[in-house]
N, C-alpha and C positions, 0 to 999 in steps of 0.2 A: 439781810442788811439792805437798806434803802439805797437806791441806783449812784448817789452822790457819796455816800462813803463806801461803798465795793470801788468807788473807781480813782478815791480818794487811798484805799487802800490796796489795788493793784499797784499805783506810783510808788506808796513806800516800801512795797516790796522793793521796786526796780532801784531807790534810793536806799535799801540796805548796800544792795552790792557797789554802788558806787561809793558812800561814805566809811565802809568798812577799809576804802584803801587811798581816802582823804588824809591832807593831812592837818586839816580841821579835827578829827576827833583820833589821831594819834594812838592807833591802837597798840604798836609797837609797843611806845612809852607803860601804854597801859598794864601788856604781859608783863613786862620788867618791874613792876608796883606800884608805879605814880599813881596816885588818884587823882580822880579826875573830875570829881566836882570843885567847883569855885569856894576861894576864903567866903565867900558871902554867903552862903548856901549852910556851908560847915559850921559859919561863927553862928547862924540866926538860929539853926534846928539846933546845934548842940549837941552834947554827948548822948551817943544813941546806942550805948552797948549796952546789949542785953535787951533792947526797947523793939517789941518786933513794927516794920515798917512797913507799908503797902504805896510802891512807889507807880502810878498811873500813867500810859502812853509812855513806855519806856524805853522804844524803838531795841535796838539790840543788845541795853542793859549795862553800859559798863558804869552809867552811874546807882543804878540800882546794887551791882556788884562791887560798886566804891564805899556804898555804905554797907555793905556786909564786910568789908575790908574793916571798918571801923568796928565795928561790932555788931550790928542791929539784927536778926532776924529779917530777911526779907523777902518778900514776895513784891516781883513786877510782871505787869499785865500790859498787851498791842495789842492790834487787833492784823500787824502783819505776820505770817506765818515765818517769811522768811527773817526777819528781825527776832522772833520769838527762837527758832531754829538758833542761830549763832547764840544768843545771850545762855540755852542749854549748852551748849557746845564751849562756847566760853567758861559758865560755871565750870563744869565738867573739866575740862584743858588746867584750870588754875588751880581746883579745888579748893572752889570758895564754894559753900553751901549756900543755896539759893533753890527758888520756885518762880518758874516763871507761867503763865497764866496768855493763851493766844483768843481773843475776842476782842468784839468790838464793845466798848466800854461801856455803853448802855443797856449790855446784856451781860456785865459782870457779874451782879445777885444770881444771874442761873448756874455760876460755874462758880461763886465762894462765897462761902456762909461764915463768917467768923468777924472779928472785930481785931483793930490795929488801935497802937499804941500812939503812930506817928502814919499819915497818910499825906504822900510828899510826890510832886508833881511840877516838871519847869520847862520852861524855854521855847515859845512856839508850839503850845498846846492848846490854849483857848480857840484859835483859829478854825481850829480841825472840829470843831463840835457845834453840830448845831441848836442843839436844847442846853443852856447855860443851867435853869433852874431845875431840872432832872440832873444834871453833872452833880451841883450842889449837894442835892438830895443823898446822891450817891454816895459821892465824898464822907457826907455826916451817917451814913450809917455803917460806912467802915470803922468811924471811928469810936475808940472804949472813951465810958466815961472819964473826962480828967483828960483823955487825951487827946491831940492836937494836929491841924491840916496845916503844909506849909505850900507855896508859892511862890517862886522866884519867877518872871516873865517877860516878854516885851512887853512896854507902857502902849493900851493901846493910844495915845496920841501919836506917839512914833510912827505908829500903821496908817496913817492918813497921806504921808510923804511917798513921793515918786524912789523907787528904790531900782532904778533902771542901772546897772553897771556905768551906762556915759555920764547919767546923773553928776553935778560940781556943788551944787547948792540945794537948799532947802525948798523943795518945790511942792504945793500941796495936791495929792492928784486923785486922792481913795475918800469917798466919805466915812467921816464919823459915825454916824446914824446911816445904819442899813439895816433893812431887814431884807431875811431871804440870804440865801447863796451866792455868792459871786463865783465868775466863771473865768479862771484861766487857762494857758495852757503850758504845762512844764518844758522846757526843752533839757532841763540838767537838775541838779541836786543843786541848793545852797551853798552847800559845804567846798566844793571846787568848780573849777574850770568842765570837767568832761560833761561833753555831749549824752542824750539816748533820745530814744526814740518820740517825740514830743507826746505828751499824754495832758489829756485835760483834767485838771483839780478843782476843787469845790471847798472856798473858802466862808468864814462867818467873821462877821464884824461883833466885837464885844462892847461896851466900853468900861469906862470904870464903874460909872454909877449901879449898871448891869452886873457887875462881877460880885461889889458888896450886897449888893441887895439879895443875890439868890443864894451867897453864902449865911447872910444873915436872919433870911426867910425858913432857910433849913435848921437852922436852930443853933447855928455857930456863932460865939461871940468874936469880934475880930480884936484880938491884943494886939495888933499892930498894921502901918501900911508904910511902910519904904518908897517913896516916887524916884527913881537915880538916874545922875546925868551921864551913866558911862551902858556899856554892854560888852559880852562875853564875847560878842562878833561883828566884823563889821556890817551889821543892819541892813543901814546907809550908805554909797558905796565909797563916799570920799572920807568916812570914820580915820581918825588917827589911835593907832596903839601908844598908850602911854607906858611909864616906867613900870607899872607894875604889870603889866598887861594886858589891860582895860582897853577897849574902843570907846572914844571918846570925838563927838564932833571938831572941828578946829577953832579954833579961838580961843581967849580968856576965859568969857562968861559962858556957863551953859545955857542952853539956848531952849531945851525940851528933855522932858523927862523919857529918858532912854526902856530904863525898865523897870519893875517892882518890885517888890516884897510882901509877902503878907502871913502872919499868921493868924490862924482862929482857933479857939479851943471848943469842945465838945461839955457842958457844964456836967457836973457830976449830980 
């Protein structure tokens, strides 16, 4: 594995054990049966019982294991050990059937030979990768004739914005167009407040025009593209939760497209 994601994926290890006891991702809720993907996610893929699914970078799986809740056949794939670890240990605990898959995702063809019905992937995963048009590739030869890739994500216009905790307003601070790696340094997880030990991460700038083209290069038609003014977390740090419990910037009018949607099918 190339020196920027070993050290992209030593942090997610260190980021299982922190967000397994967030209460961002609510795992308590989870054992008792709440599922835990979003109405958005659920309305757009649709019924997936009996449909087998290959869900991509799926950190410790309770969404991978939300949709075997539902019905689907599913196999999810990391490339962190310790996230792979709990999402077995999870299946296992709950006895939900599932397969989970530990590699880094450009080396998935050497560890699964087979074809999905439904190849389903969200939230803060373009980032992590630095070859967009190999991802695509990938994507499309998972999937069976007739059957289809889904996409829920941050917009990257979103990722252009200062996301600093003191952050109060819209401030632009990230270029659009980057090529190459950007270099941070973590001090905590997303998901809460607690500290660890600061660790440097290696992020990718996507954008949209980048995302359809290498899906559409791979031989995927897009049946659709969702732009939305809300997200599943607050982003940005002055986000407001609305009634349904969407993060949504302040104001009347929305101001930038928060996150996406997309699907594309695999022609038959």
């Amino acid at each position: 594995m190339e020196p920027n994601l070993e050290a992209n994926r030593k942090m997610w290890d260190k980021f299982v054990d922190i967000n397994v006891r967030s209460e961002m991702y609510q795992l308590a809720e989870f054992k008792r049966g709440v599922n835990k993907l979003n109405p958005l996610e659920r309305s757009e893929v649709g019924d997936v019982k009996g449909k087998s699914l290959l869900h991509l970078q799926c950190h410790f799986g309770m969404d991978t294991l939300s949709w075997a809740r539902l019905g689907a056949k599913v196999t999810g794939m990391d490339f962190s050990p310790e996230g792979i670890k709990l999402a077995q240990s999870l299946s296992k605990e709950l006895n939900i059937p599932a397969r989970f898959i530990c590699c880094n995702l450009y080396d998935l063809p050497a560890h699964l030979d087979e074809q999905f019905d439904i190849v389903y992937t969200s939230y803060g995963i373009l980032c992590w990768l630095p070859d967009l048009p190999r991802w695509a590739q990938i994507v499309a030869s998972y999937l069976k004739p007739g059957g289809f890739f889904y996409i829920a994500e941050i917009h990257p216009v979103s990722n252009v914005f200062d996301n600093e905790k003191d952050v109060t307003e819209l401030k632009m601070r990230y270029p659009y167009f980057h090529e190459g790696p950007m270099e941070f340094v973590a001090e905590g997880s997303y998901s809460c407040d607690e500290k660890m030990e600061p660790h440097k991460e290696y992020e990718w700038m996507h954008g949209m025009g980048e995302i359809i083209t290498s899906l559409c290069d791979a031989g995927l038609k897009i049946e659709f593209l969702h732009e939305l003014p809300y997200s599943c977390y607050p982003q940005i740090p002055f986000m407001q939760k609305d009634a349904k419990g969407d993060w949504r910037l302040p104001g009347d009018e929305p101001f930038i497209p928060l996150t996406f949607s997309l699907k594309a099918s695999k022609l038959v």
